[in-house]
C-alpha positions, 0 to 999 in steps of 0.5 A: 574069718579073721586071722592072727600070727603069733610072734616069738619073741624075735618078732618071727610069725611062728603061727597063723590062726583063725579066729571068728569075725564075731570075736572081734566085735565091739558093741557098736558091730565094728572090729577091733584087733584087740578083742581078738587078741585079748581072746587069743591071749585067754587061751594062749597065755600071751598077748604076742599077736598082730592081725593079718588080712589074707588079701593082702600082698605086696602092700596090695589088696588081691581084692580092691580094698585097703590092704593091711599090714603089706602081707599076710603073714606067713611061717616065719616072716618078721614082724616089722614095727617100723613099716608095720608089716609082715616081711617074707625072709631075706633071700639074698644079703644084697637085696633091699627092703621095699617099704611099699610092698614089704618085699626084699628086691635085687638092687637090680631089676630082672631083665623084663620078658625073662626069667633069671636067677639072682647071682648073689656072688656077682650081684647081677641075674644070670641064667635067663630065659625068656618067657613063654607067651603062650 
């Protein structure tokens, strides 16, 4: 199957579909994105969908293939043209946009072996933990 966000007009995934690979077919049998717009379009009444790859996150493929779109797209997320991937909401102001993966990061690395919360007020990870290796 494949799967299709529908966008609001603010470019936020409102909706996540699925859509049979055969509706995507071209005659020569390869895919293409706009044959499963143009069928959502047919229902729907608008052309406001990108195609995403359940595999993908963090601009990597859980299965070893090509990843698409850095993520796939969940409730909510934003569509963004420039990096052309889906982005999960911003947790914190402070944190920045990693291009490669489609992620907000901590301006700073969690401690390594720990588990922490971010402290936006004082821009650092407090409350750590270790983690259990067992």
């Amino acid at each position: 199957m494949a799967h299709f966000a529908e966008l609001n007009e603010n470019k936020k995934v409102i909706n996540v579909i699925k859509v049979h690979n055969s509706v995507l077919l071209k005659a020569d049998n390869t895919e293409d994105e706009s044959k499963g717009i143009e069928f959502l379009n047919s229902i729907y009444g608008h052309n406001n969908w990108k195609q995403t790859s359940i595999n993908t996150w963090m601009g990597e493929h859980k299965l070893g293939g090509t990843p698409f779109r850095k993520n796939y797209a969940g409730y909510w997320y934003d569509w963004n043209e420039d990096i052309q991937g889906f982005i999960p909401p911003k947790l914190h102001n402070s944190w920045v946009l990693n291009e490669n993966k489609g992620i907000y990061e901590a301006p700073i690395s969690m401690p390594e072996g720990k588990h922490c919360v971010w402290d936006e007020e004082n821009g650092e990870w407090s409350q750590c933990e270790d983690i259990p290796t067992e």
